[in-house]
C-alpha positions in Angstrom: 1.1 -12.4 10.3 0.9 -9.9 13.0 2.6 -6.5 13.1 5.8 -7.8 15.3 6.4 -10.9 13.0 9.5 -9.4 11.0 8.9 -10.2 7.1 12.3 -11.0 5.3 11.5 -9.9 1.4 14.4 -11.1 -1.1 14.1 -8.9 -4.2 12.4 -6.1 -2.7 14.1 -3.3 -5.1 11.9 -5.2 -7.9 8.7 -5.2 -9.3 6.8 -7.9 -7.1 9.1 -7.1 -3.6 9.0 -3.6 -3.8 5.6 -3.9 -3.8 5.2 -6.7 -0.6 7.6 -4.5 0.9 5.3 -1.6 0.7 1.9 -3.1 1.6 3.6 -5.0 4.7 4.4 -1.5 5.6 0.9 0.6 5.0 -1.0 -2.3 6.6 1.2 -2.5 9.7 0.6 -6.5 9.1 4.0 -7.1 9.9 7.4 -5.4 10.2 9.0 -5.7 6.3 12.6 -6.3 6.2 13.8 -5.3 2.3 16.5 -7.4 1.3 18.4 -6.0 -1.6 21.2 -6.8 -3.8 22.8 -3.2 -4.1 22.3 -0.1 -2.1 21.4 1.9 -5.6 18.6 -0.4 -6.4 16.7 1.1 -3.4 14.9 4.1 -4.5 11.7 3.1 -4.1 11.5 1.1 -1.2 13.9 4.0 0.8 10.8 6.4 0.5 9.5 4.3 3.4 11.0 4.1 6.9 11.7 0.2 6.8 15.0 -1.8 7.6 16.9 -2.5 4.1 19.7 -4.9 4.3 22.1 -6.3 1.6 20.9 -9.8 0.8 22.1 -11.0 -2.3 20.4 -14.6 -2.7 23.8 -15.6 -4.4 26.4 -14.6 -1.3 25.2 -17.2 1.8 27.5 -14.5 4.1 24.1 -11.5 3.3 21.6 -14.2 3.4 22.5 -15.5 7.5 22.1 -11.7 8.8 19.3 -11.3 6.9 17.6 -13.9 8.1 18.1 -12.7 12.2 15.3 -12.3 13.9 12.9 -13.4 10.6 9.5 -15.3 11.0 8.3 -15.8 7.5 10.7 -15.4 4.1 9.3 -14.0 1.3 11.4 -15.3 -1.8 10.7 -13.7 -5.0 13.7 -12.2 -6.0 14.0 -11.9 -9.9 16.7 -13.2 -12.5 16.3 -14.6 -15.5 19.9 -16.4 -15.2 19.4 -20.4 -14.0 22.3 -20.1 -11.5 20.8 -17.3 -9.4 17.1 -19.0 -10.0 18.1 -22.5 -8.8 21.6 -21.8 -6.9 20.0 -18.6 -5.1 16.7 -20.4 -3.8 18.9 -22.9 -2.4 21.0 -20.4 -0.5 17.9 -18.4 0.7 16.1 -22.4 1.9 19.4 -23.5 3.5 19.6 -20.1 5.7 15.9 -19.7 6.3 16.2 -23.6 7.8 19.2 -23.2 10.4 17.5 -19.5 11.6 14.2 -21.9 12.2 11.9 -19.5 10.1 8.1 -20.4 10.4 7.5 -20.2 7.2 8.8 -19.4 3.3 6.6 -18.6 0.3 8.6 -18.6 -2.9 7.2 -16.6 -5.5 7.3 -19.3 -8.7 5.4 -18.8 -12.3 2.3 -20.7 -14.3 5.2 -21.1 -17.1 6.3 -23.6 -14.9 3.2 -25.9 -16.6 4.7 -25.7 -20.2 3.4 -23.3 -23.1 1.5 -25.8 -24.7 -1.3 -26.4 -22.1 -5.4 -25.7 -22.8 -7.7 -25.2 -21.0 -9.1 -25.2 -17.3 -4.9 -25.7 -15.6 -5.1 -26.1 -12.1 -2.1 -27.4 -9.8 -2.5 -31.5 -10.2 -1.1 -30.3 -14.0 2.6 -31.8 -14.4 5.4 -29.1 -14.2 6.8 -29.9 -17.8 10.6 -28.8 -19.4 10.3 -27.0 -22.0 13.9 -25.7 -22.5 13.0 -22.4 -21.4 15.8 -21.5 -19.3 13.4 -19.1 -16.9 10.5 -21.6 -16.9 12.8 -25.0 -16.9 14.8 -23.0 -13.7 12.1 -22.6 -11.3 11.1 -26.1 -11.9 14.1 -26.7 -10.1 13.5 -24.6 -8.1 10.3 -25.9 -6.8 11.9 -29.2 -6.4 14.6 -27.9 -4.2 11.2 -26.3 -1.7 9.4 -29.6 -1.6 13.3 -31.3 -0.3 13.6 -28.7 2.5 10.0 -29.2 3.3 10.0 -32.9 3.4 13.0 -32.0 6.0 10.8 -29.8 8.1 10.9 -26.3 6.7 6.7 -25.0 5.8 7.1 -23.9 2.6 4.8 -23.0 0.2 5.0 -22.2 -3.4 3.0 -19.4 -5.0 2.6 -19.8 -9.3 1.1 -16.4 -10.7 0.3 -15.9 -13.8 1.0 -12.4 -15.9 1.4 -10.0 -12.5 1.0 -6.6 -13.7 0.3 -3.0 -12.1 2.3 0.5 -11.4 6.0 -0.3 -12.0 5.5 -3.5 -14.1 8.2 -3.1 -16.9 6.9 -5.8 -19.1 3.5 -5.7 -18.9 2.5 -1.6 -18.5 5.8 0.3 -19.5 6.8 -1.8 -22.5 3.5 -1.9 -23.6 2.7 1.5 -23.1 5.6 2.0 -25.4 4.4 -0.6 -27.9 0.4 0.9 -28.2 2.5 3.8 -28.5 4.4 3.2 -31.4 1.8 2.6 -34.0 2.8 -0.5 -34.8 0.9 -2.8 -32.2 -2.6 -4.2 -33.3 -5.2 -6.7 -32.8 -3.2 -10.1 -34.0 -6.2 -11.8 -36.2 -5.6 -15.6 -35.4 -2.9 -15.4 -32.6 -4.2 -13.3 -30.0 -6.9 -15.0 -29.3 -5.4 -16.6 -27.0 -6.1 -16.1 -22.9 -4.4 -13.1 -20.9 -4.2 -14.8 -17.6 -3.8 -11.3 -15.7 -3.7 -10.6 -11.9 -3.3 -7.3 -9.9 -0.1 -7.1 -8.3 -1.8 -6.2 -4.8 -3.7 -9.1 -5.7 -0.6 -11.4 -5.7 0.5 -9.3 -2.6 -3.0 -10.9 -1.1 -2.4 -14.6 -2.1 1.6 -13.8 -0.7 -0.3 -12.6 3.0 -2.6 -15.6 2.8 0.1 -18.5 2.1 2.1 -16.6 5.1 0.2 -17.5 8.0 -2.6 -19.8 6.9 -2.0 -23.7 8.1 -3.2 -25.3 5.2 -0.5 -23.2 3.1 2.4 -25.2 4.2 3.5 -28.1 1.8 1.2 -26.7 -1.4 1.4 -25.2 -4.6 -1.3 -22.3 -5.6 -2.2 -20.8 -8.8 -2.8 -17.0 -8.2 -5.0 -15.2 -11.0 -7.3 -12.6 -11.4 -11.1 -12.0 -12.0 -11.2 -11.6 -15.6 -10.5 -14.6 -18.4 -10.0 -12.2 -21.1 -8.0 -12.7 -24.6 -4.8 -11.4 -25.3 -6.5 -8.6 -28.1 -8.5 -7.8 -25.3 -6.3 -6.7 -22.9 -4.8 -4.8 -25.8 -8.0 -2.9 -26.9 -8.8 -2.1 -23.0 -5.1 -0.8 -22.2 -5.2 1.1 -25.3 -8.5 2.9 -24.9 -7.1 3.0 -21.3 -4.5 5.3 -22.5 -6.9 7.8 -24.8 -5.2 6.2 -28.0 -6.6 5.7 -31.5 -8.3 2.5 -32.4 -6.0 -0.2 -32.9 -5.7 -1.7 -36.8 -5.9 -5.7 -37.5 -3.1 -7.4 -38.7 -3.5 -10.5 -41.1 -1.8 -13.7 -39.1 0.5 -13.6 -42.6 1.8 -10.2 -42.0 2.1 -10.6 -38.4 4.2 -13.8 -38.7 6.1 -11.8 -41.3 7.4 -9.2 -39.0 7.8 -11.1 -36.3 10.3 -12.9 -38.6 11.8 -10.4 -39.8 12.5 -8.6 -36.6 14.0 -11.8 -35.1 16.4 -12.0 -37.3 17.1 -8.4 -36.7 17.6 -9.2 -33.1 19.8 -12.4 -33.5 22.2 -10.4 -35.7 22.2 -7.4 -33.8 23.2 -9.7 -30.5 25.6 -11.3 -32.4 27.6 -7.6 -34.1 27.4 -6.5 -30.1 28.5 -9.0 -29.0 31.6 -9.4 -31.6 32.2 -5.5 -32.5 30.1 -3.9 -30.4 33.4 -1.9 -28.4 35.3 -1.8 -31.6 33.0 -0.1 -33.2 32.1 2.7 -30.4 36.1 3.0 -30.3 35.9 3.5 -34.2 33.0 6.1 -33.7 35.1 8.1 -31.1 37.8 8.7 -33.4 36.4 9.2 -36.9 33.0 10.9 -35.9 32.1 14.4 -34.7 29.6 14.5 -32.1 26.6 15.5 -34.4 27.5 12.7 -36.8 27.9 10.2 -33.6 24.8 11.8 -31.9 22.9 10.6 -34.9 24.4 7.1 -35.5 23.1 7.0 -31.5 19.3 8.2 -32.7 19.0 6.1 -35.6 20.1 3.2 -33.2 17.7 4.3 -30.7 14.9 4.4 -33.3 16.0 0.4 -34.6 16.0 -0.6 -31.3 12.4 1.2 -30.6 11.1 -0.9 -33.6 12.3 -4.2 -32.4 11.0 -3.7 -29.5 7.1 -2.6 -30.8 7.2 -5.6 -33.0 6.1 -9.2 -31.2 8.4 -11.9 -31.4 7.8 -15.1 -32.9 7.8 -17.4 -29.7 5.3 -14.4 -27.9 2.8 -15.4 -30.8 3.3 -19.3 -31.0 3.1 -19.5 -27.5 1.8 -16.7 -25.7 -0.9 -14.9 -27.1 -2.0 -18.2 -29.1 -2.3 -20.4 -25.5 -5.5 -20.7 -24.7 -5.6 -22.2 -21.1 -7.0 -20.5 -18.1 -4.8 -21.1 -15.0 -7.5 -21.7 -11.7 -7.2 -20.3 -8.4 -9.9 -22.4 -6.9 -6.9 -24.1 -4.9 -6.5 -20.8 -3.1 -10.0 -19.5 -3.0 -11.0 -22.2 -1.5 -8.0 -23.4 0.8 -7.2 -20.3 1.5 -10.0 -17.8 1.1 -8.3 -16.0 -1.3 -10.7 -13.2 -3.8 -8.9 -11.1 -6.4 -10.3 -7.5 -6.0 -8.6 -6.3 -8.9 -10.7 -6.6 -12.5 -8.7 -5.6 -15.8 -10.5 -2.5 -16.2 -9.5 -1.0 -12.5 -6.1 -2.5 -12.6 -5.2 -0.9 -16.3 -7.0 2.3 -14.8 -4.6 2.3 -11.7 -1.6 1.3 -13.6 -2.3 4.3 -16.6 -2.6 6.5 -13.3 1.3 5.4 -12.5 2.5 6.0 -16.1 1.0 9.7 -16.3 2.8 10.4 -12.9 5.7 9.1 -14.6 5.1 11.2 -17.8 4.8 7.7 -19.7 1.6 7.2 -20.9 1.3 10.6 -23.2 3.6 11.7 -26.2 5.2 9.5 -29.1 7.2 5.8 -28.5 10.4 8.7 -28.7 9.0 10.6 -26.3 8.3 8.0 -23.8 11.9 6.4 -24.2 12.9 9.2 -23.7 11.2 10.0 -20.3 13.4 6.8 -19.3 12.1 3.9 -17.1 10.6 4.7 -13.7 
């Protein structure tokens, strides 16, 4: 890329875009073109003197503007929903085709190999259904990049494995909250399993590489970090990261316990919103005062909390208990690619973030209520 190629980024209010979006700009590599879905989802990426456009990957008539001008798309807008996964790649590959673009790296996932892989997984591993509909979703949508790359359009597909860094949700700020709580531990038996983590500047690296590098166009690349580290690991380094108090063991028969229990918590409380959920706030308005409602709200607040600090079943069957080690030896050596980013410096960085945003000090109450960054 050089600095007058102009960068189309789908998703850039997100995570992963907001941060491509950023470097693109701070290295001058290229000009960055933000492509968002709504005007309010733009905070972040606003603080930055770079062209935003509407480009909702599910509207074709925000996508064809977008695309004016464009040399290389970056596609890694987010949804967990199949239709905007499959449906929206296809919009975003049909447009970046007719405007001739030079090049599209879609931003895909290591789930796409299954959860019950071991071992050394590198990219001749089958992409396997597992009825997953995130995982199952950008199988498809894979499929659809090698069709419009078999009709002449370079693209290449990017399959990270747990991205993490300042403004990660998932990975920092709920778990931030969940060290926080008291109720996290070291999970004897199931979290031994491998935390395939990589930087998110890192995966902003791999994203520059696959851009502009010939032997990019038509393939697949794993994108991981330095470290193979296990799940318990990462725990005990992002705890001490945060000044916290030695994390306790928990027995694999209590964990599996709890995660039981609150699953069931989770299903039935899906299932009362879902069937009284209005009725009952319309209830609450007229038979409660506004202390007695203000504490139906807390003790809400402080079940949902709990649920939350308490792993699921499916995290510890077939997360934290996988024990495979997804390779980037396909990008290192096609495409020179060298995570800078260890676990240690990219928790440190990340902990930095959170105390800027008042999250990484106080109780799991005190943090919720600091609200999301």
């Amino acid at each position: 890329m050089i600095a007058s190629e102009i960068v189309l980024v789908t998703g850039a209010a997100g995570f992963v875009g907001g941060r491509i979006v950023e470097a693109l700009f701070l290295s001058g590599a290229a000009t960055p073109r933000a492509g968002i879905r709504t005007w309010s989802s733009a905070a972040r990426i606003a603080r930055f003197p770079v062209d935003l456009v509407l480009c909702d990957i599910m509207k074709p008539e925000q996508i064809e503007p977008a695309m004016d001008g464009v040399s290389t798309v970056v596609h890694c807008a987010y949804s967990d929903a199949r239709d905007v996964i499959v449906q929206g790649t296809k919009n975003v590959l049909e447009a970046a085709q007719r405007a001739g673009v030079e090049r599209v790296v879609f931003i895909s996932t290591a789930e796409v190999y299954g959860h019950d892989v071991a071992g050394i997984v590198d990219e001749t591993f089958p992409c396997r259904y597992t009825g997953w509909e995130y995982a199952d979703s950008k199988i498809d949508a894979e499929r659809l990049c090698w069709e419009f790359c078999a009709k002449g359009l370079p693209v290449t597909v990017l399959r990270p494995s747990i991205v993490y860094g300042p403004f990660c949700q998932t990975w920092i700020a709920g778990f931030a909250r969940r060290l926080r709580s008291g109720q996290w531990g070291i999970f004897q038996q199931y979290g031994d399993g491998i935390c395939n983590l990589v930087y998110v500047d890192d995966l902003v690296s791999a994203t520059f590489l696959a851009a502009h590098h010939n032997a990019a166009a038509g393939e697949a690349f794993n994108v991981n970090g330095p470290d193979i580290i296990t799940w318990n690991e990462f725990f005990r380094r992002f705890n001490t990261a945060l000044g916290l108090p030695a994390l306790r063991e928990i027995s694999p028969a209590r964990l599996r316990l709890k995660a039981s229990v609150m699953d069931l918590a989770r299903l039935s409380a899906g299932r009362v919103r879902q069937v009284v959920g209005p009725a009952a706030a319309k209830t609450a308005r007229l038979f409660l005062d506004a202390d007695r409602r203000q504490g139906v709200k807390k003790t809400l607040k402080r079940a949902q909390r709990h649920m939350k600090a308490t792993a699921s079943m499916r995290d510890i069957e077939r997360l934290y208990s996988r024990r495979a080690i997804y390779t980037a030896s396909k990008a290192q050596d096609k495409l020179g690619y060298q995570p800078r980013f260890d676990a240690d410096r990219g928790l440190q960085l990340s902990v930095r973030w959170l105390e800027h945003h008042s999250l990484a000090r106080g109780s799991a109450a005190e943090i919720e209520e600091a609200g999301q960054p």
